[in-house]
mmCIF file of the N, C-alpha and C atoms, coordinates in Angstrom:
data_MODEL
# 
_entry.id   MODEL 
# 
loop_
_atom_site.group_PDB 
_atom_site.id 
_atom_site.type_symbol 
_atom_site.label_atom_id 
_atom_site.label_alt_id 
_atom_site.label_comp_id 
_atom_site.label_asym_id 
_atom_site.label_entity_id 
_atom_site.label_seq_id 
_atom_site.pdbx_PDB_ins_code 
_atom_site.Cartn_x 
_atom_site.Cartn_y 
_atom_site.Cartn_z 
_atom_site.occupancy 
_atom_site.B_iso_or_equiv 
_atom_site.pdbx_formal_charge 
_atom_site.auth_seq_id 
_atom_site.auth_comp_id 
_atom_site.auth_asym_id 
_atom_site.auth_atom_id 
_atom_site.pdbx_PDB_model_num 
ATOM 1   N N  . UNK A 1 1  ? 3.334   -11.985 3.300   1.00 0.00 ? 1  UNK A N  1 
ATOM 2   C CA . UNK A 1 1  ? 4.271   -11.920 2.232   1.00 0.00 ? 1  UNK A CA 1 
ATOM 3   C C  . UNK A 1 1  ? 5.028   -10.587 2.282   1.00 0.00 ? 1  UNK A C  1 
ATOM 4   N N  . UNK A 1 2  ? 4.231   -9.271  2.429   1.00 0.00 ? 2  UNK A N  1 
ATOM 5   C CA . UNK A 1 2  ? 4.972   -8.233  2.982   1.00 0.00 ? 2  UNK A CA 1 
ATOM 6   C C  . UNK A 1 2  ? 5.970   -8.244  3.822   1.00 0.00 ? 2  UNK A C  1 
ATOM 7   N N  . UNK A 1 3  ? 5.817   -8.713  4.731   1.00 0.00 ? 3  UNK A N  1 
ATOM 8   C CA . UNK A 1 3  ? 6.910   -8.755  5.587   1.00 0.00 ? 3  UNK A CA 1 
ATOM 9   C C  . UNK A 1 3  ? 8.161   -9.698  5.765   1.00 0.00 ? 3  UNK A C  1 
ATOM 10  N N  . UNK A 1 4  ? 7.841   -10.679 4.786   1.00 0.00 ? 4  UNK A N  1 
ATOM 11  C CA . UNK A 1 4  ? 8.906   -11.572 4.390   1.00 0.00 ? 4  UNK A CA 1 
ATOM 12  C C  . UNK A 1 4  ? 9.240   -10.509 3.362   1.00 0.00 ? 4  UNK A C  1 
ATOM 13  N N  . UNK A 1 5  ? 9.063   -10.014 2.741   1.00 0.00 ? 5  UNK A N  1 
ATOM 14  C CA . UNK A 1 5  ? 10.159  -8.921  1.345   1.00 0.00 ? 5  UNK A CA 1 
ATOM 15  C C  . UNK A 1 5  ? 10.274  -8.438  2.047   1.00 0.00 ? 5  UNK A C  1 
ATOM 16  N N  . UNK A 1 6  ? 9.930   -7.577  3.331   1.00 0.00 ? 6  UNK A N  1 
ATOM 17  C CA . UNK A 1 6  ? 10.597  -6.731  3.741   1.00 0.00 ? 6  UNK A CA 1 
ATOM 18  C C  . UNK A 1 6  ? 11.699  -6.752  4.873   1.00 0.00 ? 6  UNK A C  1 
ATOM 19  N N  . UNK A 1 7  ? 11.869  -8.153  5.229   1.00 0.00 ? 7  UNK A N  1 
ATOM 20  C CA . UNK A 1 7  ? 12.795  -8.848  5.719   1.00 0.00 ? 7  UNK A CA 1 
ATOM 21  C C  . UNK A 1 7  ? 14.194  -8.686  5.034   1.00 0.00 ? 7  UNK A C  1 
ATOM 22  N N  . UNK A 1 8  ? 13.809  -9.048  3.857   1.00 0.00 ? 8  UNK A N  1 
ATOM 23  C CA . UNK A 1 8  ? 14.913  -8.841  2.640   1.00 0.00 ? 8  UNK A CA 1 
ATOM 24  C C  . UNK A 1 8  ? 15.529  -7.676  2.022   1.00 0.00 ? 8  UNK A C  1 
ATOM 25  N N  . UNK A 1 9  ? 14.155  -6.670  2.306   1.00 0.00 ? 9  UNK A N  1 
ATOM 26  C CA . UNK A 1 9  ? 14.663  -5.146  1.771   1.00 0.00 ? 9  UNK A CA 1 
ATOM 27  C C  . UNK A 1 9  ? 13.651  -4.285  2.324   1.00 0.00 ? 9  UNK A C  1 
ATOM 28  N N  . UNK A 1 10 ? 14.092  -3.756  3.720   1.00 0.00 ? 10 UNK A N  1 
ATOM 29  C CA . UNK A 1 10 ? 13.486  -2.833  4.657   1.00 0.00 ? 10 UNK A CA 1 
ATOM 30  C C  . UNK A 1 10 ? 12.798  -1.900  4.070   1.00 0.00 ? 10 UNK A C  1 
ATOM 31  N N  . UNK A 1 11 ? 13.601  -1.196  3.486   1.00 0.00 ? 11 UNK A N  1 
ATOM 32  C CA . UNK A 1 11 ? 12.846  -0.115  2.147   1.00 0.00 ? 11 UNK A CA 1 
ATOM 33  C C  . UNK A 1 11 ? 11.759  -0.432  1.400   1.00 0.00 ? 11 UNK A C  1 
ATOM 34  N N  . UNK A 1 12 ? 11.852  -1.707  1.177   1.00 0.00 ? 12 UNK A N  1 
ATOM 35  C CA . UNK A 1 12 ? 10.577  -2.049  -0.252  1.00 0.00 ? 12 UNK A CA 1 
ATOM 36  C C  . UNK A 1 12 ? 9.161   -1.158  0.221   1.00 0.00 ? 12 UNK A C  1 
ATOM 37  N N  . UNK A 1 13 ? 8.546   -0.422  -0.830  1.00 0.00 ? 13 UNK A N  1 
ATOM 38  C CA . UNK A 1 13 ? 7.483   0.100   -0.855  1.00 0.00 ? 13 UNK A CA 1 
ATOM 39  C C  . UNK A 1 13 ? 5.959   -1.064  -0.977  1.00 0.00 ? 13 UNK A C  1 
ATOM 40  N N  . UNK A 1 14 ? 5.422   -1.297  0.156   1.00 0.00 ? 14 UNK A N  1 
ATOM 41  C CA . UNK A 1 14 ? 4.040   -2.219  -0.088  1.00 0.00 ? 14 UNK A CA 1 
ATOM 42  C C  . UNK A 1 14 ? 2.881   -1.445  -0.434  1.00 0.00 ? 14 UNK A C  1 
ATOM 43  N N  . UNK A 1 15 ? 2.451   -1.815  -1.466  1.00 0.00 ? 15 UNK A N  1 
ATOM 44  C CA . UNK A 1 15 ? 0.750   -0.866  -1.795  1.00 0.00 ? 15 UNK A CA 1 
ATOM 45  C C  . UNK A 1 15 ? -0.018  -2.668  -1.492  1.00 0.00 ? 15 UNK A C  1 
ATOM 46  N N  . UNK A 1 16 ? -1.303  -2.156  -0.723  1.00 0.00 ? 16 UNK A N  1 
ATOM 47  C CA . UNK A 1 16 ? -2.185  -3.251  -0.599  1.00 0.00 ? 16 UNK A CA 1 
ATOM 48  C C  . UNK A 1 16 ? -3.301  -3.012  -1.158  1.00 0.00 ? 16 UNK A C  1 
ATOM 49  N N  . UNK A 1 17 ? -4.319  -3.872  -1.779  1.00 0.00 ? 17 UNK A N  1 
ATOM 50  C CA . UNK A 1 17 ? -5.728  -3.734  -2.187  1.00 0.00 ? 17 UNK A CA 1 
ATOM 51  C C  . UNK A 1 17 ? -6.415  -4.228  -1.951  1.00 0.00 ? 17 UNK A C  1 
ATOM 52  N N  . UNK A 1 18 ? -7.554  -3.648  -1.082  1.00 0.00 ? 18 UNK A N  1 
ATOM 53  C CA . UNK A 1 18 ? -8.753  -4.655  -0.581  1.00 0.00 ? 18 UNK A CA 1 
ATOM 54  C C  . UNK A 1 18 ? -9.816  -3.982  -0.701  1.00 0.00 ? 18 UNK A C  1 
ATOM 55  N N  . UNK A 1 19 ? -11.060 -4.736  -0.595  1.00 0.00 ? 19 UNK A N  1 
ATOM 56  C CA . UNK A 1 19 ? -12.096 -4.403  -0.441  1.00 0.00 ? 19 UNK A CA 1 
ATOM 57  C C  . UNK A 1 19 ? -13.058 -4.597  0.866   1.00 0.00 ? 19 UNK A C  1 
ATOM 58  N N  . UNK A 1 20 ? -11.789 -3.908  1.826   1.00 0.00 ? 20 UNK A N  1 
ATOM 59  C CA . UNK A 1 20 ? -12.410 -3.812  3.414   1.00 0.00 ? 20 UNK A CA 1 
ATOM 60  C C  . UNK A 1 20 ? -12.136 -1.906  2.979   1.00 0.00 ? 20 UNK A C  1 
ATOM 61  N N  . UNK A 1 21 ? -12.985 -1.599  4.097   1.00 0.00 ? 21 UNK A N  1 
ATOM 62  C CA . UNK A 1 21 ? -12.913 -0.068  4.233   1.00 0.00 ? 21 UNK A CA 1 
ATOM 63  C C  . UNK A 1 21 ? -11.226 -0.080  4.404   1.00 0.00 ? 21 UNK A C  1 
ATOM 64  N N  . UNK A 1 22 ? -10.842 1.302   4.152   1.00 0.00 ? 22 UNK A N  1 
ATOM 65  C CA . UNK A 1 22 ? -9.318  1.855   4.205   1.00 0.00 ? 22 UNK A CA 1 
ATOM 66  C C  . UNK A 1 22 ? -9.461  2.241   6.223   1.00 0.00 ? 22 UNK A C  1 
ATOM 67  N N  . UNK A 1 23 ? -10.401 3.099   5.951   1.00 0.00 ? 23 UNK A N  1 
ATOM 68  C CA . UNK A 1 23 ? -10.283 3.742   7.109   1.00 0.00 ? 23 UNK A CA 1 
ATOM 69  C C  . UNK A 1 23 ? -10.154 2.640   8.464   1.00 0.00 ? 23 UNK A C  1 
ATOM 70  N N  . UNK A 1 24 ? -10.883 1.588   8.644   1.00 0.00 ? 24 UNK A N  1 
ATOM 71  C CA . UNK A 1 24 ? -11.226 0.297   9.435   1.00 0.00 ? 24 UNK A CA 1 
ATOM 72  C C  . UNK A 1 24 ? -9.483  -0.084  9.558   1.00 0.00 ? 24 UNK A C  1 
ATOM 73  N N  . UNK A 1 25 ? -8.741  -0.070  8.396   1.00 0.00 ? 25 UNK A N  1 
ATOM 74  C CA . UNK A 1 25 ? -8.148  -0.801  7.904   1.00 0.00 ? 25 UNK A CA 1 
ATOM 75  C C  . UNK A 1 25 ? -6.417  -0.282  9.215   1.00 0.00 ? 25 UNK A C  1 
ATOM 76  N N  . UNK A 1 26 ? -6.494  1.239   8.506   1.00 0.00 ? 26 UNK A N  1 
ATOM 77  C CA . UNK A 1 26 ? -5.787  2.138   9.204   1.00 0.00 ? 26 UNK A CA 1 
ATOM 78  C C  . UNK A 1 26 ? -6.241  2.491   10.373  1.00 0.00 ? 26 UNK A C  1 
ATOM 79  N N  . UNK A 1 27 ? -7.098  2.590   10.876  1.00 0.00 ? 27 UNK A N  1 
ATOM 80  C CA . UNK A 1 27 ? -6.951  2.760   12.148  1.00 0.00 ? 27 UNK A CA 1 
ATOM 81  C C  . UNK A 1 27 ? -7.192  1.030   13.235  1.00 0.00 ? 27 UNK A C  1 
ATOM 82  N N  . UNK A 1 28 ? -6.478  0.246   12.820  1.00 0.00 ? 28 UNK A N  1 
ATOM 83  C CA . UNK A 1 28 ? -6.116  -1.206  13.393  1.00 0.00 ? 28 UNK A CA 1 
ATOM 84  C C  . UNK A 1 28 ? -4.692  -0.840  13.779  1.00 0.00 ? 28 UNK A C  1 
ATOM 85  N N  . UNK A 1 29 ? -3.667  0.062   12.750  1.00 0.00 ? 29 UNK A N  1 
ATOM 86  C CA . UNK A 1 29 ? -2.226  -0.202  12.931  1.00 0.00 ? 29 UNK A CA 1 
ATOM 87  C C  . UNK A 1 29 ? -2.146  -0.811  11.847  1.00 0.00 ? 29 UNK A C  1 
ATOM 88  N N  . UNK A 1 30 ? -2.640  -1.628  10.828  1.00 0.00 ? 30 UNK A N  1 
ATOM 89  C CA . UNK A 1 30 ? -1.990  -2.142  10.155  1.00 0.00 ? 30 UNK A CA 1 
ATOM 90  C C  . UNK A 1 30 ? -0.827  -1.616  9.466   1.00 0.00 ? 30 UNK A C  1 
ATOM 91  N N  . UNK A 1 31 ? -0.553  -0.660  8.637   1.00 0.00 ? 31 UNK A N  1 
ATOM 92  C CA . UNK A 1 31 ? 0.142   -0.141  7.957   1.00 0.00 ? 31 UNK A CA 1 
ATOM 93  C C  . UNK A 1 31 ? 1.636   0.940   8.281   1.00 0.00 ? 31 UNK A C  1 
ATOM 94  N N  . UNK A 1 32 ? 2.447   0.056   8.435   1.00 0.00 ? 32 UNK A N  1 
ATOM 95  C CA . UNK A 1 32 ? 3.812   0.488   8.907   1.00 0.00 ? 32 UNK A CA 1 
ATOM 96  C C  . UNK A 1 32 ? 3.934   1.559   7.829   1.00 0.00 ? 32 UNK A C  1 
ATOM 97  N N  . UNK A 1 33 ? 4.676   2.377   8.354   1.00 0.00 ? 33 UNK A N  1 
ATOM 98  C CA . UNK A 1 33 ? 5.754   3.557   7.096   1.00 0.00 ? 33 UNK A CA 1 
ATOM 99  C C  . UNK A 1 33 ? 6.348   3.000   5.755   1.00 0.00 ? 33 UNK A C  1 
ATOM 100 N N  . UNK A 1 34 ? 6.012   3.596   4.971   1.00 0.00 ? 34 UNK A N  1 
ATOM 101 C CA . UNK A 1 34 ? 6.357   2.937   3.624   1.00 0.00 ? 34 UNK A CA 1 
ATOM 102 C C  . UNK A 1 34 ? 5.440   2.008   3.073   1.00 0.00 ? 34 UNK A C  1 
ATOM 103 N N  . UNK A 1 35 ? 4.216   1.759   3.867   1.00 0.00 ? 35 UNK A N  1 
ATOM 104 C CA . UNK A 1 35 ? 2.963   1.409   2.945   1.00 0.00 ? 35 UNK A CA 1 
ATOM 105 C C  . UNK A 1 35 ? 1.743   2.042   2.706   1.00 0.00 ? 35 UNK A C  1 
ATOM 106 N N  . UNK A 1 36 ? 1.158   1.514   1.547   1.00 0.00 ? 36 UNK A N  1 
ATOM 107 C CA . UNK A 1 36 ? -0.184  2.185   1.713   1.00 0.00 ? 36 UNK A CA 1 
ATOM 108 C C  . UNK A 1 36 ? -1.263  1.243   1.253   1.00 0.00 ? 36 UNK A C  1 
ATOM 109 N N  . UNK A 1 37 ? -2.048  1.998   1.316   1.00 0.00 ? 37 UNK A N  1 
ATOM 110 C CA . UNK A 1 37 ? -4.163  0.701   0.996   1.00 0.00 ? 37 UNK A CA 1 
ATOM 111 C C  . UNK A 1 37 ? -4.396  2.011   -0.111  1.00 0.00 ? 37 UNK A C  1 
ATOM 112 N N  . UNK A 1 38 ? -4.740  0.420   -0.941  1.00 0.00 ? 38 UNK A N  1 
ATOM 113 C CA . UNK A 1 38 ? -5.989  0.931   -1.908  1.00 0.00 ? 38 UNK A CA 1 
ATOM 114 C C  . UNK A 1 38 ? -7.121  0.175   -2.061  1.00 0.00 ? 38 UNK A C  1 
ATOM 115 N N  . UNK A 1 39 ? -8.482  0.978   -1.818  1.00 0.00 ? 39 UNK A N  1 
ATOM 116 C CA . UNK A 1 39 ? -10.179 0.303   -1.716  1.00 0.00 ? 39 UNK A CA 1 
ATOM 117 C C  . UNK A 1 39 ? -10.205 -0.159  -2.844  1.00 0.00 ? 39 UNK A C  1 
ATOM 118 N N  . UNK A 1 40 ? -11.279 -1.202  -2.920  1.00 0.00 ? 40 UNK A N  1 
ATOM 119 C CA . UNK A 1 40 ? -11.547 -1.915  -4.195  1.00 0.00 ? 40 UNK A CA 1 
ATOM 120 C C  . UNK A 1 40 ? -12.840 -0.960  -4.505  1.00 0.00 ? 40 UNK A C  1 
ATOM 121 N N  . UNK A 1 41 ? -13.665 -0.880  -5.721  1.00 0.00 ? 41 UNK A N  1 
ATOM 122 C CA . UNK A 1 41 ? -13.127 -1.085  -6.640  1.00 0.00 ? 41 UNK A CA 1 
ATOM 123 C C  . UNK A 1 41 ? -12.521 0.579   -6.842  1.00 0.00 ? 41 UNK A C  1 
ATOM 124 N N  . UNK A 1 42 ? -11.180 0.090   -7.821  1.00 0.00 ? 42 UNK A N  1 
ATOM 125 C CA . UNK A 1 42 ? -10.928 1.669   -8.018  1.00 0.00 ? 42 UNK A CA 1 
ATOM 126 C C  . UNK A 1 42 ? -10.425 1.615   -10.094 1.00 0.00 ? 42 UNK A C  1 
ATOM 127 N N  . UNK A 1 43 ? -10.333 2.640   -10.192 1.00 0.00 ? 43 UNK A N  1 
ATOM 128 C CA . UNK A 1 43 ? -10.309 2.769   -11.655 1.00 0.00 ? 43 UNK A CA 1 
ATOM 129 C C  . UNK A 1 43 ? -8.913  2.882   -11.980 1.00 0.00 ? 43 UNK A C  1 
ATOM 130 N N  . UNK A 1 44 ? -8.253  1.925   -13.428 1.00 0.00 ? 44 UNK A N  1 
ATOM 131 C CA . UNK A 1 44 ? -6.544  1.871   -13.539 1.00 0.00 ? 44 UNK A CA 1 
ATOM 132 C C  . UNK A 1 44 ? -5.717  3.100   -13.665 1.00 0.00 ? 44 UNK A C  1 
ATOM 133 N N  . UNK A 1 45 ? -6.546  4.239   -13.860 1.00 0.00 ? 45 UNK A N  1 
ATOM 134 C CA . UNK A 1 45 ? -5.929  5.342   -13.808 1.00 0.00 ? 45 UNK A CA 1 
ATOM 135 C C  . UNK A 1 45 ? -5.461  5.620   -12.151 1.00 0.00 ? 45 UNK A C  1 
ATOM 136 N N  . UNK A 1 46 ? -6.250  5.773   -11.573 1.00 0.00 ? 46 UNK A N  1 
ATOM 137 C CA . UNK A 1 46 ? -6.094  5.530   -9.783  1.00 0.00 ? 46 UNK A CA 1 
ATOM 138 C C  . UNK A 1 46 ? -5.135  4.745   -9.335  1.00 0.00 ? 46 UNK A C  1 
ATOM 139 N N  . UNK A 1 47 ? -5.015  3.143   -9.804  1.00 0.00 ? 47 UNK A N  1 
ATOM 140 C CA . UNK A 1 47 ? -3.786  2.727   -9.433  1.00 0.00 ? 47 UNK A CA 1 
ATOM 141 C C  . UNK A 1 47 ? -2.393  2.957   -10.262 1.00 0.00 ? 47 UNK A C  1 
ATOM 142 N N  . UNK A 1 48 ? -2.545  3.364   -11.275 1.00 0.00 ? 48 UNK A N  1 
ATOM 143 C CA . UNK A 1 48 ? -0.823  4.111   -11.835 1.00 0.00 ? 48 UNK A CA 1 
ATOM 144 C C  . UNK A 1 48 ? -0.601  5.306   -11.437 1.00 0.00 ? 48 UNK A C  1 
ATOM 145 N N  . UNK A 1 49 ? -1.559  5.862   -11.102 1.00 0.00 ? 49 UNK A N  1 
ATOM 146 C CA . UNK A 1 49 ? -1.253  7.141   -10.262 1.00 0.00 ? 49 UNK A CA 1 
ATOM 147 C C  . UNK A 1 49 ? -0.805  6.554   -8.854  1.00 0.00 ? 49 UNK A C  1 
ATOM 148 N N  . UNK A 1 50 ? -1.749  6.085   -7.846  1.00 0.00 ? 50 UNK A N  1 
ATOM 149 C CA . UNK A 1 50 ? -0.680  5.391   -6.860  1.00 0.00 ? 50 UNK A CA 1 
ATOM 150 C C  . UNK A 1 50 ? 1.019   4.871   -6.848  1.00 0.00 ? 50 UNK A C  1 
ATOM 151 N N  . UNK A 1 51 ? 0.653   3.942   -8.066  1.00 0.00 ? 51 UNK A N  1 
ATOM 152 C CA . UNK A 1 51 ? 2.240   3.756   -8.004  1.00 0.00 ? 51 UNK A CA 1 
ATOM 153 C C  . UNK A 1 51 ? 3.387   4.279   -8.373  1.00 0.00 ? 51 UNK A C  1 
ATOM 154 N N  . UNK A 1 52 ? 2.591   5.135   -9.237  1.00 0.00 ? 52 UNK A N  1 
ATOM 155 C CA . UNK A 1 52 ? 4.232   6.181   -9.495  1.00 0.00 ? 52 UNK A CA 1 
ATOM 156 C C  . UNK A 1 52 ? 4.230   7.591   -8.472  1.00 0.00 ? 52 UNK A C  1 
ATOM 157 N N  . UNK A 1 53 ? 2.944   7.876   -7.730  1.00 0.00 ? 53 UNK A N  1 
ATOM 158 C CA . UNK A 1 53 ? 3.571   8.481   -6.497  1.00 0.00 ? 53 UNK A CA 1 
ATOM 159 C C  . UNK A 1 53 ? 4.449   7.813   -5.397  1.00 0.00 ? 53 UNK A C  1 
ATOM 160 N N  . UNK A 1 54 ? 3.903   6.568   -5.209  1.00 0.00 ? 54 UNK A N  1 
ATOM 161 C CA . UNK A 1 54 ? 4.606   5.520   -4.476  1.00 0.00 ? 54 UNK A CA 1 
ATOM 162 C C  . UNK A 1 54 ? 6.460   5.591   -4.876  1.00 0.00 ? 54 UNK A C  1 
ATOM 163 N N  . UNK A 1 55 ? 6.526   5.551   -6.219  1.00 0.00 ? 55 UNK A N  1 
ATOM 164 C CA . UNK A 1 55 ? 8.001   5.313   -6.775  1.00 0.00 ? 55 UNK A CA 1 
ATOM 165 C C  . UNK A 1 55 ? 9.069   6.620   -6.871  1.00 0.00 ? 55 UNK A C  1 
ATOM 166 N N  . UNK A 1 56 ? 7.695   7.363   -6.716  1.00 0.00 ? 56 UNK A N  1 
ATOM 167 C CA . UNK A 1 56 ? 8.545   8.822   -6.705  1.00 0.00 ? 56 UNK A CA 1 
ATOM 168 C C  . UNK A 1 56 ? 9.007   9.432   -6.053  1.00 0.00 ? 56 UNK A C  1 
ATOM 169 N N  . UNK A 1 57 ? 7.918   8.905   -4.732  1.00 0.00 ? 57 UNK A N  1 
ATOM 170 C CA . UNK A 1 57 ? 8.413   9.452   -3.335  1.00 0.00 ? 57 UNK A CA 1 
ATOM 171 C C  . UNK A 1 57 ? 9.689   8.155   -2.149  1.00 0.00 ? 57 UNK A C  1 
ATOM 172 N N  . UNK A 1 58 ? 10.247  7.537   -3.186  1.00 0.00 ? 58 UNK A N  1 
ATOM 173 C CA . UNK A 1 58 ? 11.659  6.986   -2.840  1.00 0.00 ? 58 UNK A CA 1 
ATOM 174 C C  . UNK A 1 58 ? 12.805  7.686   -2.649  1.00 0.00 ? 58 UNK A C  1 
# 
């Protein structure tokens, strides 16, 4: 699905969330420029902090 939006808008910022290790995750390649991973479980303060660094750094 990422990459179909980003078909549409190169720029779009992807945050992903899983509950596979980050590190496993990133060192596959998965994660082109302009995305990032977040581990499960994490606390909602953690993810609004993600996303408005995410929005800020546009």
């Amino acid at each position: 699905m990422a990459d179909a939006a980003r078909e549409r808008r190169p720029d779009l910022k992807i945050l992903f969330m899983t509950g596979y290790s980050e590190n496993a995750t990133i060192a596959s390649g998965f994660l082109d420029p302009g995305m990032s991973m977040m581990t499960k479980p994490f606390a909602i303060d953690a993810l609004a902090t993600r996303i408005r660094n995410i929005i800020e750094a546009s």
